[in-house]
PLY file of the C-alpha trace (Angstrom):
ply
format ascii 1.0
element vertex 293
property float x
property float y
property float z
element edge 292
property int vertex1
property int vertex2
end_header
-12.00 -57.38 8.68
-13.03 -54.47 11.06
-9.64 -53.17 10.13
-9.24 -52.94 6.45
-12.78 -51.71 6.12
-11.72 -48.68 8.70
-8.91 -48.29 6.27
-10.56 -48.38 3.36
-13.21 -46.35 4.68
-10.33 -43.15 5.55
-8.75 -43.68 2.09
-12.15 -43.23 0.48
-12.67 -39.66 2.51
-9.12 -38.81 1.73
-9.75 -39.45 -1.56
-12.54 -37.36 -1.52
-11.41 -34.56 0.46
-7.95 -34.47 -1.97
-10.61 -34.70 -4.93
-12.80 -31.11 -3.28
-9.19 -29.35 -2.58
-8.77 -30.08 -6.15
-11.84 -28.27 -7.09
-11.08 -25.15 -5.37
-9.01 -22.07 -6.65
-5.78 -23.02 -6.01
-4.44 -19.26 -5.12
-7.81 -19.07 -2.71
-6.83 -22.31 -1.40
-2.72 -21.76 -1.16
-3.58 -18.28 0.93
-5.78 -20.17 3.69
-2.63 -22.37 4.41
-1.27 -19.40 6.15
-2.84 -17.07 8.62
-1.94 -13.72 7.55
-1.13 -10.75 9.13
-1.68 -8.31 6.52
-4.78 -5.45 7.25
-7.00 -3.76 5.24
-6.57 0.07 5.35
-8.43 3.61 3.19
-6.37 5.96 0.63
-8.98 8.64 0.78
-8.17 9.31 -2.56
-11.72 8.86 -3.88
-14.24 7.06 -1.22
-12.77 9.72 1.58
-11.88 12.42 -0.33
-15.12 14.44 0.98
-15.21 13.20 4.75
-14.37 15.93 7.07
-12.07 13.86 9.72
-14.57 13.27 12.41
-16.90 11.71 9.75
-13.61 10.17 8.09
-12.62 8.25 11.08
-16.16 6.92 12.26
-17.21 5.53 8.45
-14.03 3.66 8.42
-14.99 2.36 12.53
-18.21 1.39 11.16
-17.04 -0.31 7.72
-14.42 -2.44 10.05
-11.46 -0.53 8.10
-8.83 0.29 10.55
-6.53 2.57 8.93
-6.10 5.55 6.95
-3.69 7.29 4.39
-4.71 10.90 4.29
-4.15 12.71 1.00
-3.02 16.16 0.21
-5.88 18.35 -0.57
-9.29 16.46 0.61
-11.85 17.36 3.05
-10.32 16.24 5.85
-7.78 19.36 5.81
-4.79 17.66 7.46
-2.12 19.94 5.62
1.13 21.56 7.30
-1.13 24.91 7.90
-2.52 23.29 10.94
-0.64 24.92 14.39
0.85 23.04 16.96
-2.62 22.90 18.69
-4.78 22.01 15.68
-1.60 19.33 15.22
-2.67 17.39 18.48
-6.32 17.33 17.79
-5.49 15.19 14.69
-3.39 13.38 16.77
-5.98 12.95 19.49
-8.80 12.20 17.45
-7.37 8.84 15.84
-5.98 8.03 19.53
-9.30 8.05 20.92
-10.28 5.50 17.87
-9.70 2.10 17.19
-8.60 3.60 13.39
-4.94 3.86 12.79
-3.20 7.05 10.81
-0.85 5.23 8.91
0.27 8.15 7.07
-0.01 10.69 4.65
-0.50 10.91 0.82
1.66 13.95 -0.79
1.76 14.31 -4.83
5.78 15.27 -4.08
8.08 13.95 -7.02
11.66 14.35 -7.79
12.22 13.95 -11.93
11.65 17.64 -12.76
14.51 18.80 -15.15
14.07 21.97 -13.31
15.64 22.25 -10.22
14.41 24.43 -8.03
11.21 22.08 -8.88
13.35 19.59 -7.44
14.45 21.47 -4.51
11.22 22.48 -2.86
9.41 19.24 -3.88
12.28 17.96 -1.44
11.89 20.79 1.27
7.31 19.90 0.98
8.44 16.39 1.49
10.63 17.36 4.69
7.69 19.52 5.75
5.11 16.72 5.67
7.50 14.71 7.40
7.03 16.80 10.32
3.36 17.21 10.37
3.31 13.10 10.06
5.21 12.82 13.39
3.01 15.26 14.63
-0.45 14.01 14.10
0.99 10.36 15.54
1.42 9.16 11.59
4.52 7.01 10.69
5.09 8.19 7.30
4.78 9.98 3.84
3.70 9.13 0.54
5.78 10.37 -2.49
6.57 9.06 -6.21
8.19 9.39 -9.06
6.38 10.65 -11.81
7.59 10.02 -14.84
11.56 9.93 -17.08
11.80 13.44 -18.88
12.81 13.04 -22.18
14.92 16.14 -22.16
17.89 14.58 -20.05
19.11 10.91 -20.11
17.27 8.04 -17.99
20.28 7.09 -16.23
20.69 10.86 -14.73
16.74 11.16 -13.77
17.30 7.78 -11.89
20.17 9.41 -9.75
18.34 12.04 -9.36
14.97 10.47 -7.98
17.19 8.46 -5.72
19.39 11.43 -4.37
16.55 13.36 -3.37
15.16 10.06 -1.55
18.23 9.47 -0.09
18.19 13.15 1.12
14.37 12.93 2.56
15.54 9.85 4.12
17.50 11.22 6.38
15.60 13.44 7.74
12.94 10.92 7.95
15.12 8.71 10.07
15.34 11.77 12.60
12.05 11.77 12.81
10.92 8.09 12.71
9.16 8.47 10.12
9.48 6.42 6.53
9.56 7.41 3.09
6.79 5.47 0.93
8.01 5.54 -2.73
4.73 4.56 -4.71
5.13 2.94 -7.62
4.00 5.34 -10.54
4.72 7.63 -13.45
5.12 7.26 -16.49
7.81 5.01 -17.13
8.89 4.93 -13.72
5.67 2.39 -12.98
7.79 0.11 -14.92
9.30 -2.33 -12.09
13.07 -2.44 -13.82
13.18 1.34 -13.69
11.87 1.51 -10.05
14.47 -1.32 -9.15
17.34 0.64 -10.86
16.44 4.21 -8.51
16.19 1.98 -5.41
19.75 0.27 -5.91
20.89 3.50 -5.67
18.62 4.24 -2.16
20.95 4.40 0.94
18.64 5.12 3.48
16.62 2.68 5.62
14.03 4.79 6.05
12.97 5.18 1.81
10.82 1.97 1.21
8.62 1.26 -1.71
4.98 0.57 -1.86
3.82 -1.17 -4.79
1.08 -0.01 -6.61
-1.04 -2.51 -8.80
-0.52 -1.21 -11.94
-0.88 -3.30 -15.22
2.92 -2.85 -15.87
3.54 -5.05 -12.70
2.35 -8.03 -15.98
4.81 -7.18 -18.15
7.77 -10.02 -19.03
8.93 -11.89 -17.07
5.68 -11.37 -14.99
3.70 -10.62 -11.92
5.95 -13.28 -9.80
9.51 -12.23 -11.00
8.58 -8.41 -11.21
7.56 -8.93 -7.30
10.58 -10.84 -6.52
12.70 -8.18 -8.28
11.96 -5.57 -5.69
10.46 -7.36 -2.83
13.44 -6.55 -0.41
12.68 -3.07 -0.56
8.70 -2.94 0.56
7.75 -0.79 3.46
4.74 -1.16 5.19
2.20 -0.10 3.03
0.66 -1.36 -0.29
-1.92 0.53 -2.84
-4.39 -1.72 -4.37
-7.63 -0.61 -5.83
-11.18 -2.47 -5.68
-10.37 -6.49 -5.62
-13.48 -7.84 -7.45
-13.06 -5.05 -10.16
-10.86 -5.67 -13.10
-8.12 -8.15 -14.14
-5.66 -7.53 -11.85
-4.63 -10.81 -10.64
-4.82 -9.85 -7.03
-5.38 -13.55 -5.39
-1.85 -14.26 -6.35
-0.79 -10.47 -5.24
-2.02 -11.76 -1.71
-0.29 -15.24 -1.90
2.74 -13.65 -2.86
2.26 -11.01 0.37
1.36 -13.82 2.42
4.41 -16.08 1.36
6.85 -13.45 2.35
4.83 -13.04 5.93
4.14 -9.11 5.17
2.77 -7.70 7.94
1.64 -4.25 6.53
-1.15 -2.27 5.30
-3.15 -2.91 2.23
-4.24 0.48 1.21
-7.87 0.42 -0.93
-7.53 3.36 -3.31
-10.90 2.83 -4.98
-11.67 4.50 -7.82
-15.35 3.49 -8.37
-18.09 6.16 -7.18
-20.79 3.25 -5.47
-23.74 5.23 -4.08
-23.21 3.48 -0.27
-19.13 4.28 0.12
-19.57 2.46 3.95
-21.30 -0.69 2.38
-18.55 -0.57 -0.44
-15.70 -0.68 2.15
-17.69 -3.63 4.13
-17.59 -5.49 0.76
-13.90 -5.08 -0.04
-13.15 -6.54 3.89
-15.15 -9.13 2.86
-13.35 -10.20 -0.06
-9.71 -9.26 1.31
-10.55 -11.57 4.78
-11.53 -14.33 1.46
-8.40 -13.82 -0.31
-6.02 -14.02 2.74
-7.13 -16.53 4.35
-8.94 -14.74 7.17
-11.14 -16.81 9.53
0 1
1 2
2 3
3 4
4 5
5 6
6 7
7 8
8 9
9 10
10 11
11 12
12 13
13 14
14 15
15 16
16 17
17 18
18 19
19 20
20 21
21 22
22 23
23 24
24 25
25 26
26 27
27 28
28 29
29 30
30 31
31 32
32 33
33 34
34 35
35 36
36 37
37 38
38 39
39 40
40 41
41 42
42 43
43 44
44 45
45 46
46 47
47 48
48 49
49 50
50 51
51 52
52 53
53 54
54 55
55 56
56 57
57 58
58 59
59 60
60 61
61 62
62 63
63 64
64 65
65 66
66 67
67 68
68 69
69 70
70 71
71 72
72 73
73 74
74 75
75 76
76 77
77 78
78 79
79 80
80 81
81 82
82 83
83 84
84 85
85 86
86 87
87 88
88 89
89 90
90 91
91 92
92 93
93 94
94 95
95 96
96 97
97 98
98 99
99 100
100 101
101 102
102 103
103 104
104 105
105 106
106 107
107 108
108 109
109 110
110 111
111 112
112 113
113 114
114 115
115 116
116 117
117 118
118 119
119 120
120 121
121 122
122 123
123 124
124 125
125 126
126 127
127 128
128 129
129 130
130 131
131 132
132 133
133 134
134 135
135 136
136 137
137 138
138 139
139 140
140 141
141 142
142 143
143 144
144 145
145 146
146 147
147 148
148 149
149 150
150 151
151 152
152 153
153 154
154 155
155 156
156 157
157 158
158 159
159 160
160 161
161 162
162 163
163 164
164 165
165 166
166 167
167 168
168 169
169 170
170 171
171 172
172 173
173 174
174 175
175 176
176 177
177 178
178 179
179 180
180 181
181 182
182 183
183 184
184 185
185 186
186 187
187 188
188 189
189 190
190 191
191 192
192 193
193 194
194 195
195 196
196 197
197 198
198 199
199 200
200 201
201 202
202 203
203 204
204 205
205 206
206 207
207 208
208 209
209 210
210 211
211 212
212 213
213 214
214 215
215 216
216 217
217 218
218 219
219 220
220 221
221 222
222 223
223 224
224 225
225 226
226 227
227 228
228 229
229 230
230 231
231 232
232 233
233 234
234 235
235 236
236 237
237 238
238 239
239 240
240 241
241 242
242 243
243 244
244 245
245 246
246 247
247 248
248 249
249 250
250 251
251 252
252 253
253 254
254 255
255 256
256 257
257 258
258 259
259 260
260 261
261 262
262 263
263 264
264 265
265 266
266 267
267 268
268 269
269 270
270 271
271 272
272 273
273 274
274 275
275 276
276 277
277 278
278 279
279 280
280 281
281 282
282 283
283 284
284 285
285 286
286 287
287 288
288 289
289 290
290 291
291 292
């Protein structure tokens, strides 16, 4: 009697726990199966953009954001006019912190019709590549921007991926990578950015997908992810993951099903009036959606 009454008693809480699983967000409940590895990282783009570096790296200590993409033109003023000396400062400075410089955010693309745009959009890329290795960063940020009308898709494609190929290499000199951001007009589109990497040779060119709302288009968010999966690097741009439709809770299953083990790069585009409390909440709801304990 004792018996079937224990029994009964586990198959009425198993009932009930299966019942509550039920009731919870499937994606929420799919990413706490697995303990992720994935971390939370800035794109100064907008929330940084304004930080001078020492004020930079201690608002991202203090928000519990522990690294940083650093992008061309901002306050911060890590460009290639820094000297050798200046150079190891930077370097230094996010040595002596817990923060990591993951890399560097350049606007370099290589779709111009013109060439010599081509050419020394290549030669900045090569530059930054140098000031990446350094400041103790492991790579650069670049893109293609867009599928000029003027010449034939097909021939922009080989293009993009010719000048990768050729940034590459010098990349892999340096041990650095090549982060090829999904973007441009056109080029956002994951078919077109799967048809320039097929033609990428070199290890060192990855791609870092970008959260834009062409990632929805046919077949979908799942096939357009497994379409081009084999080529991520170690960084991802998202922007702020309770704003919007995105469906980011299945971005981070997806991540988390393939063990990714890179950087999640918030690059907000909201102006909140407390930047450090804004970067608090978006830990809080990226430890959520991965499963974080």
């Amino acid at each position: 009697m004792e018996k079937n009454e224990s029994r009964r008693s586990f198959l009425q809480k198993s009932l009930v726990a299966g019942v509550g699983l039920s009731l919870i967000d499937p994606f929420s409940a799919h990413a706490m199966m697995k303990k992720s590895k994935m971390q939370l990282g800035l794109v100064t783009y907008q929330w940084g953009k304004d930080w001078d570096l020492p004020t930079l790296i201690a608002n991202c200590e203090e928000a519990g954001i522990m690294g940083i993409e650093l992008r061309t033109q901002h306050a911060h003023g890590v460009e290639t006019s820094l000297s050798k000396k200046e150079r190891k400062a930077v370097k230094k400075r996010f040595a002596d912190s817990p923060v990591t410089c993951v890399g560097y955010g350049s606007n370099f693309d290589y779709h111009h019709v013109d060439q010599a745009q081509v050419k020394e959009n290549i030669q900045g890329t090569i530059d930054y590549l140098k000031l990446c290795k350094d400041i103790g960063a492991t790579g650069i940020k670049v893109k293609p921007n867009g599928l000029p009308k003027e010449v034939s898709k097909e021939k922009t494609i080989a293009q993009i991926a010719a000048s990768l190929n050729e940034c590459g290499k010098v990349a892999s000199d340096l041990g650095q990578v090549i982060r090829v951001e999904v973007h441009g007009s056109l080029t956002q589109q994951l078919p077109n950015m799967k048809a320039i990497f097929e033609q990428v040779t070199e290890k060192s060119v990855k791609m870092c997908w970008n959260c834009n709302d062409q990632d929805l288009l046919d077949p979908g968010l799942e096939a357009n992810f497994n379409s081009v999966k084999k080529w991520f690097g170690d960084t991802v741009h998202i922007r702020e993951l309770n704003v919007g439709d995105y469906p980011y809770q299945q971005l981070m299953n997806l991540f988390t099903d393939i063990d990714y083990e890179g950087w999640i790069l918030l690059e907000a585009r909201t102006s909140p009036t407390d930047r450090i409390v804004a970067m608090k909440e978006q830990l809080e709801v990226f430890n959520k959606m991965i499963g974080a304990k």
